[in-house]
C-alpha positions as CSV (number, residue, x, y, z in Angstrom):
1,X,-38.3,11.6,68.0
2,X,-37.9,9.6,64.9
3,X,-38.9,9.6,61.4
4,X,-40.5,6.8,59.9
5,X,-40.4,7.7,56.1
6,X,-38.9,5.7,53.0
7,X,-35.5,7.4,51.7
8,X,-36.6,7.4,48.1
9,X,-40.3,8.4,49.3
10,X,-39.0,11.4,51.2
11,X,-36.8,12.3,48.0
12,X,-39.0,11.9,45.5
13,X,-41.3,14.8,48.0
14,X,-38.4,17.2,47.7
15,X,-39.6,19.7,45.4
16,X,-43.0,19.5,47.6
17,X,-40.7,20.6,50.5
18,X,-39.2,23.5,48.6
19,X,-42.4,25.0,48.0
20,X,-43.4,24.9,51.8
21,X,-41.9,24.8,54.9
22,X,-42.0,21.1,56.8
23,X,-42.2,20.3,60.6
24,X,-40.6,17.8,61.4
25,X,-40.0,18.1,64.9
26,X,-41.0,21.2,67.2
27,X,-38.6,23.3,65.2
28,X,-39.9,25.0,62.1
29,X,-37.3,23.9,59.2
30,X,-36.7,24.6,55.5
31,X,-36.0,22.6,52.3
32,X,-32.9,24.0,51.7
33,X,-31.2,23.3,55.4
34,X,-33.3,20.0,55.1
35,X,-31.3,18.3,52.0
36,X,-28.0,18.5,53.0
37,X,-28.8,16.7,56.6
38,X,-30.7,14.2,54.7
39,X,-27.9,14.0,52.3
40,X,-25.5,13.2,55.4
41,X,-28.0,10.4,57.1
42,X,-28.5,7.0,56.4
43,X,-31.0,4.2,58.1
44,X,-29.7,2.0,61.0
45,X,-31.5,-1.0,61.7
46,X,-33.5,0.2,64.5
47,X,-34.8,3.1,62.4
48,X,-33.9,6.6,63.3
49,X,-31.6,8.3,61.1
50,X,-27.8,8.8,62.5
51,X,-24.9,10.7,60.9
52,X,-23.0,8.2,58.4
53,X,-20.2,8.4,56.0
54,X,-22.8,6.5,53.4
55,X,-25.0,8.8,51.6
56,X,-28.9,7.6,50.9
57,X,-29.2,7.2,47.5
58,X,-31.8,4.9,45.4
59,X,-29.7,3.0,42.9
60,X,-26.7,0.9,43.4
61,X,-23.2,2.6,42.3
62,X,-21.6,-0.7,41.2
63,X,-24.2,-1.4,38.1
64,X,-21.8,-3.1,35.1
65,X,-22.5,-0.3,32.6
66,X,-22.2,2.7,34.1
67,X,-18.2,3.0,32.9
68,X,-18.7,0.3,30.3
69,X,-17.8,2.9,27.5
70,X,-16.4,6.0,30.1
71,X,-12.7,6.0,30.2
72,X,-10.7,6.2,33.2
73,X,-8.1,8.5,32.5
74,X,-7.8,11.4,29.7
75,X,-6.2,11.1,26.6
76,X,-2.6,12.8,26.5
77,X,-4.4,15.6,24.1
78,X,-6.8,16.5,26.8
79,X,-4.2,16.9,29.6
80,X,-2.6,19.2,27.2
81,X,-5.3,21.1,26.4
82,X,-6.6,21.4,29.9
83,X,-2.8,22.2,31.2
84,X,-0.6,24.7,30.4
85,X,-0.5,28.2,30.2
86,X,-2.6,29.6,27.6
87,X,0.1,30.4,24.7
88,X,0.6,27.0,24.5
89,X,-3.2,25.5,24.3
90,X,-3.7,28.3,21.3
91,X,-0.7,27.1,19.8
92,X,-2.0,22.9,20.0
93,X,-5.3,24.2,18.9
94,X,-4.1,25.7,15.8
95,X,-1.5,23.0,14.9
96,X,-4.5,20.4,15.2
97,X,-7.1,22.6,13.5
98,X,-5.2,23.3,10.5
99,X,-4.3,20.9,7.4
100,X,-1.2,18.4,7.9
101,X,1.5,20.0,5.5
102,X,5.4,20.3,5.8
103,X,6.7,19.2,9.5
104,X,2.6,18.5,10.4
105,X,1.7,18.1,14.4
106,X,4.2,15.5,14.5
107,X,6.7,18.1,14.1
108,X,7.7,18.4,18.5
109,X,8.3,14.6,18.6
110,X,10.2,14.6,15.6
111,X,12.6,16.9,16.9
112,X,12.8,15.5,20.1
113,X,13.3,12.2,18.9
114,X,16.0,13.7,16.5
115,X,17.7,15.3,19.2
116,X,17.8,12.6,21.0
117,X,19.9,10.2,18.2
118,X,22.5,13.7,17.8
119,X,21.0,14.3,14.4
120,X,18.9,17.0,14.7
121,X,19.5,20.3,12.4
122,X,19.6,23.0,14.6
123,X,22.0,25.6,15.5
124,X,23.8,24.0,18.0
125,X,24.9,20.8,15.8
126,X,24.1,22.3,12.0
127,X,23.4,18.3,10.5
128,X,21.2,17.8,8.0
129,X,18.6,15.6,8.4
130,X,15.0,14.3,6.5
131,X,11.5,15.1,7.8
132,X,11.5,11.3,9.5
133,X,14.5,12.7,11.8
134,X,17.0,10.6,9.9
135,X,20.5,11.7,9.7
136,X,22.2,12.6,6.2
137,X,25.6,13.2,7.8
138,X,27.9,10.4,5.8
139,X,29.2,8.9,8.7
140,X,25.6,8.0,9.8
141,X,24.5,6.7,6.9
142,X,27.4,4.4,5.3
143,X,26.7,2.9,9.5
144,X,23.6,2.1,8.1
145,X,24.4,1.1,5.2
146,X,27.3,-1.2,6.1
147,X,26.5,-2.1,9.5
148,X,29.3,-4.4,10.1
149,X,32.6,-2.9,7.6
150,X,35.3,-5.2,10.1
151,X,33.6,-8.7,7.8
152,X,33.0,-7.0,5.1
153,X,36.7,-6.1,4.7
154,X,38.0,-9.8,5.9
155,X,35.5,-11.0,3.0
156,X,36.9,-8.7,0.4
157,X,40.3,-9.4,1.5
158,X,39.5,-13.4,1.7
159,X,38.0,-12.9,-1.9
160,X,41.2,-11.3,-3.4
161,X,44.0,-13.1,-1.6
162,X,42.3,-16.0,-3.9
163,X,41.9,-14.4,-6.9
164,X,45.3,-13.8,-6.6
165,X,46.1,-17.4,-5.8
166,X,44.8,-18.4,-8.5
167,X,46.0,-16.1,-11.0
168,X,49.7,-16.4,-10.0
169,X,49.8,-20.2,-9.4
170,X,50.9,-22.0,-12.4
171,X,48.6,-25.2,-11.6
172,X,45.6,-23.6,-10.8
173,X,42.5,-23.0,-13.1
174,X,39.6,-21.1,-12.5
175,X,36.6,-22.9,-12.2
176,X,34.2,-22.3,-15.3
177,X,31.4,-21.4,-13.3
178,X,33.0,-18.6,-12.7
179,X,35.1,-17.5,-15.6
180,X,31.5,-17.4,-17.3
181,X,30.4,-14.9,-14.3
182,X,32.9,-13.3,-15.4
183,X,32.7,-12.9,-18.8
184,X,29.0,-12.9,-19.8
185,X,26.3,-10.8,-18.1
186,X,23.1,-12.1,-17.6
187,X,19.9,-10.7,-15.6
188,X,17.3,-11.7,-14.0
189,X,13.7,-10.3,-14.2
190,X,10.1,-11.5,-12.1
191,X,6.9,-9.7,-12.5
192,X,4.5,-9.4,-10.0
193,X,0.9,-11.6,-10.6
194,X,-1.0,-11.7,-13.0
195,X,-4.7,-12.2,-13.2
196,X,-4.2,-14.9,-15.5
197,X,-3.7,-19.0,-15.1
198,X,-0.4,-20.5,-16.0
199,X,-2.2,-22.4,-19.2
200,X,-2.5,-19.2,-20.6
201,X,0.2,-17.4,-19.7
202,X,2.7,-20.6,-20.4
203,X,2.0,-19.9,-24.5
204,X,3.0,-16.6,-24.2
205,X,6.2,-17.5,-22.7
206,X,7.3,-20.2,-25.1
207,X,6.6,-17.6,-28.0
208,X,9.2,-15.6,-27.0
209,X,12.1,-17.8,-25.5
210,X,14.9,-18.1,-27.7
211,X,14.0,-14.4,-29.3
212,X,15.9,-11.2,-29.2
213,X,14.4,-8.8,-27.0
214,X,13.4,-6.7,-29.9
215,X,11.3,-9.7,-31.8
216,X,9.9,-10.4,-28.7
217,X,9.0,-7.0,-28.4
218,X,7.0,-7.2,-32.0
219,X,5.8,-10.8,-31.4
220,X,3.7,-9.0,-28.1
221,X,2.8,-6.0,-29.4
222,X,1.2,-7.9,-32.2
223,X,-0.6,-11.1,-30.2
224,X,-4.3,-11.4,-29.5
225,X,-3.6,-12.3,-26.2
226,X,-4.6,-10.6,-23.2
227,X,-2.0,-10.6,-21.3
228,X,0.5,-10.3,-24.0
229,X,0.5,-6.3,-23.6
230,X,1.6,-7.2,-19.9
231,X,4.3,-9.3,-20.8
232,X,5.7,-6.8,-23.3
233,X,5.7,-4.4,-20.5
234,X,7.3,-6.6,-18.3
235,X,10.2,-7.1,-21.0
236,X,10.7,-3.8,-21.6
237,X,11.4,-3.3,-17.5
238,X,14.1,-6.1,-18.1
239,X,15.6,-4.7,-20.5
240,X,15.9,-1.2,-19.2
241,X,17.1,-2.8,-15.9
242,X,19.8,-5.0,-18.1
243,X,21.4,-2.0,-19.4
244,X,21.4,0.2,-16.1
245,X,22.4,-2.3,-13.7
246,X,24.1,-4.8,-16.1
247,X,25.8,-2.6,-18.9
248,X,24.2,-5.1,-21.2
249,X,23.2,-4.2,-25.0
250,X,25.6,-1.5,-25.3
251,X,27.6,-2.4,-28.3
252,X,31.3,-3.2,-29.0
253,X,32.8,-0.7,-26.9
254,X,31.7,-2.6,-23.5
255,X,32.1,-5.9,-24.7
256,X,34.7,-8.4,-22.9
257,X,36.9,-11.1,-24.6
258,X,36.4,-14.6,-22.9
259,X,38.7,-16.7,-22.7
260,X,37.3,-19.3,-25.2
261,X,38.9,-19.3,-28.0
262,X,36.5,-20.0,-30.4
263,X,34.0,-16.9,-28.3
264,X,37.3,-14.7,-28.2
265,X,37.6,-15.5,-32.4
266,X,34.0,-14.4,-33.0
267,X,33.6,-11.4,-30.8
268,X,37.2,-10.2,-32.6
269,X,35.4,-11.0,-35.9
270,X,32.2,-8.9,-35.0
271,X,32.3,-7.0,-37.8
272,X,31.3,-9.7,-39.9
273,X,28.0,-11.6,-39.7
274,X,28.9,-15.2,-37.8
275,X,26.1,-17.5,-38.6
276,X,25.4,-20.6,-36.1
277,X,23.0,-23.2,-35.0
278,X,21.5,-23.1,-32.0
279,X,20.3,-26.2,-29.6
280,X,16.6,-26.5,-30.9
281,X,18.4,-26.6,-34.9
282,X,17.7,-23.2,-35.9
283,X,19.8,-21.1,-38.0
284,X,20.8,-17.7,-36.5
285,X,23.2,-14.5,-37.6
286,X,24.7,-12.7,-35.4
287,X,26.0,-9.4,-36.0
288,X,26.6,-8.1,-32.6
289,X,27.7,-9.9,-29.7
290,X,26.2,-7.8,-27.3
291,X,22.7,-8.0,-28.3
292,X,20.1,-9.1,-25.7
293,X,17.7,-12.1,-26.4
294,X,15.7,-13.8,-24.2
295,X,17.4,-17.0,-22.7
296,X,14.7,-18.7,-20.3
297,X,11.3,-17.5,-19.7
298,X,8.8,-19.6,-17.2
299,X,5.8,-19.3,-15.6
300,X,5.4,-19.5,-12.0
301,X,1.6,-20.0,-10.1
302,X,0.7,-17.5,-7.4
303,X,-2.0,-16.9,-4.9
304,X,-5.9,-17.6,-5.6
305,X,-7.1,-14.5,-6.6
306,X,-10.8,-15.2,-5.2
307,X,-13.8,-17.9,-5.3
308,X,-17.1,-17.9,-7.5
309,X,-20.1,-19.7,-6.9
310,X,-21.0,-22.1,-10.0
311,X,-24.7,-22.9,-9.5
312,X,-25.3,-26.7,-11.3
313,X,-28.6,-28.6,-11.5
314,X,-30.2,-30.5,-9.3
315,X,-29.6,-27.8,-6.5
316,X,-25.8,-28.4,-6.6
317,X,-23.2,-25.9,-6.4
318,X,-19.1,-25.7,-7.3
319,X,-16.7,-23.1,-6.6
320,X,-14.3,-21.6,-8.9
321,X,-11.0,-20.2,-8.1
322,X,-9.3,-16.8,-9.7
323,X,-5.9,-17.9,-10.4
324,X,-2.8,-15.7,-10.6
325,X,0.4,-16.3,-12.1
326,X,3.5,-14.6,-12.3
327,X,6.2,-14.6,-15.3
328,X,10.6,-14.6,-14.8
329,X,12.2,-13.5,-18.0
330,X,16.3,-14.4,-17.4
331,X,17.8,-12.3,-20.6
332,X,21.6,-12.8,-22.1
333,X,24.1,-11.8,-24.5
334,X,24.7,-13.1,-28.0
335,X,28.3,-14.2,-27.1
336,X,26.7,-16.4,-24.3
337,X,24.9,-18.3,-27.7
338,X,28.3,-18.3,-29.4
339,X,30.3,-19.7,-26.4
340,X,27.5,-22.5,-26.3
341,X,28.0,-23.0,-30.1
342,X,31.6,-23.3,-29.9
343,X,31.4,-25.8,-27.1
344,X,28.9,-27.6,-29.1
345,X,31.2,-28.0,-31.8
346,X,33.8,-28.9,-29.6
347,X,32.2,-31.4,-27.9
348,X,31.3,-33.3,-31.8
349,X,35.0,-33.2,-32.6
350,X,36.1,-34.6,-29.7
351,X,33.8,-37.7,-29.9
352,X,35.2,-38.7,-33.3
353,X,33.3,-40.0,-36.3
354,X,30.7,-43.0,-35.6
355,X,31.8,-46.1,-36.2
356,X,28.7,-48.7,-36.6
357,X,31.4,-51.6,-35.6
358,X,34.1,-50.1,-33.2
359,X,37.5,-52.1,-32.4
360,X,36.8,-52.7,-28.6
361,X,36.7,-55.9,-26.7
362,X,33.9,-58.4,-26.7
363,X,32.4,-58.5,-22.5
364,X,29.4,-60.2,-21.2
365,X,30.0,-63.7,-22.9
366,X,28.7,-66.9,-21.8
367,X,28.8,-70.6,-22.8
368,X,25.1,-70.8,-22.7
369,X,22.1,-68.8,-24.3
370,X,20.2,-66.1,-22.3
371,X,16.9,-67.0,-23.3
């Protein structure tokens, strides 16, 4: 006998069937030995139900957003945490439940990760290390620090075999570029931008090229300016990085002779004021040779800081850019300015007095006018 009934009609009458019994053929039958044969039958196309592999069911299991946002597989936290024996789960609860200080919950794969490179401190190898798993053993870290120490020598070795060269040949001369790298120290100083536009910034910058670093200092601390407290803050990181890095500004007892003569005479003569003129015609005394003054300062433009809307009239509309600019302070030593004195001087004496008539040959003659 069959049984003409719609699956999700005879489904939805399930909790009717608990509450009664159902005959469905001769055989008295219950609810609860009735769902799991129903469960286990699907329609054929000629009607009556037959044992399947397919259960009935009313909506398709292939619908796009069912695992739209489900994910496949468990995170490596929840396999943890689901695995294990129970010492361990406690002990990944607790490190995950309380605040990241010292080694944090991090602390496993550092070590493992340390062991792995051989610089793990532990009792088997005792070598220090940092909380990253970074080796402090010396060995380790001049590697990283000189990475490749088979060039580095050949370049030192190059660099002195012609030092040498040139200080033992008898025809040889150093090249002045670098007798003057030499002799003088000089640094180099760039601050990061400034929400300011190069117009502005450009005034401040000729006010205090040519300066020493401590009128430079006053001419700042004393401006109107807006951004003159900035540059006065970015002089006085120069000038602590000039005398850490450089040795610069420390008085006579660091100070090098050059090999100018007219340099080597003043910086012999320091203990006397030497007055000189410097290339814009000023008048300066100099008292001590390593004193710091600012050589070159320029602006330089950076990045736009942002847009504004400018609303105009007649429904129009601009757009303004934040500009940001950046300032490079190079600072030298006095006996750079008396070296460029000297050669200065130099330079005038060699040329000779002008003559408004000088004794040299007549060129470019012809028999015939130009015009």
């Amino acid at each position: 006998m069959s049984l003409s009934v719609p699956s999700r009609r005879l489904l939805r009458g399930a909790s009717a069937l608990a509450a009664t019994p159902t005959t469905i053929t001769t055989t008295t039958t219950t609810t609860s030995s009735l769902l799991p044969a129903l469960q286990s039958l699907s329609l054929t196309s000629n009607g009556p139900f037959v044992a399947s592999a397919r259960s009935i069911h009313t909506t398709s299991p292939n619908h796009w957003f069912w695992n739209r946002n489900k994910s496949k597989t468990d995170s490596p936290l929840e396999e943890q945490m689901r695995g294990g024996t129970k010492d361990a789960r406690e002990a990944l609860a607790k490190s995950v439940s309380s605040r990241v200080e010292g080694p944090a919950i991090f602390e496993d794969e550092t070590k493992d990760t340390a062991s792995r490179a051989g610089s793990s401190r532990d009792a088997e190898t005792g070598r220090p290390m940092t909380r990253a798993g970074a080796s402090l053993v010396r060995e380790h870290l001049a590697r990283a620090a000189d990475p490749d120490p088979r060039s580095r020598v050949r370049w030192e070795r190059k660099m002195l075999v012609r030092q040498v060269r040139r200080g033992t040949d008898p025809f040889s001369r150093e090249p002045r570029a670098e007798r003057i790298a030499r002799t003088e120290r000089q640094l180099t100083s760039k601050s990061p931008v400034l929400p300011t536009s190069t117009k502005k910034l450009v005034k401040l910058a000729h006010q205090i090229q040519g300066k020493t670093v401590d009128e430079a200092l006053v001419q700042m601390r004393f401006s109107k300016k807006k951004m003159a407290q900035e540059v006065r803050y970015q002089l006085e990181v120069a000038r602590d990085l000039a005398v850490v890095e450089r040795g610069m500004g420390l008085g006579e007892k660091t100070k090098t002779r050059t090999d100018d003569s007219a340099a080597s005479a003043a910086a012999a003569g320091a203990d006397k004021p030497v007055e000189i003129k410097t290339k814009d015609g000023k008048w300066i005394k100099i008292d001590d040779p390593t004193r710091m003054y600012v050589a070159e300062a320029w602006v330089n433009r950076g990045p736009w800081r942002g847009v504004v809307p400018d609303y105009r009239a007649r429904g129009r509309m601009y757009i303004k850019r934040k500009p940001s600019t950046s300032i490079s302070i190079v600072l030298k030593e006095e006996k750079t300015r008396l070296r460029e004195a000297a050669e200065r001087e130099a330079k005038k004496l060699r040329q000779g007095p002008w003559v408004h008539l000088p004794d040299r040959p007549v060129t470019a003659q012809r028999q015939w006018y130009s015009w």
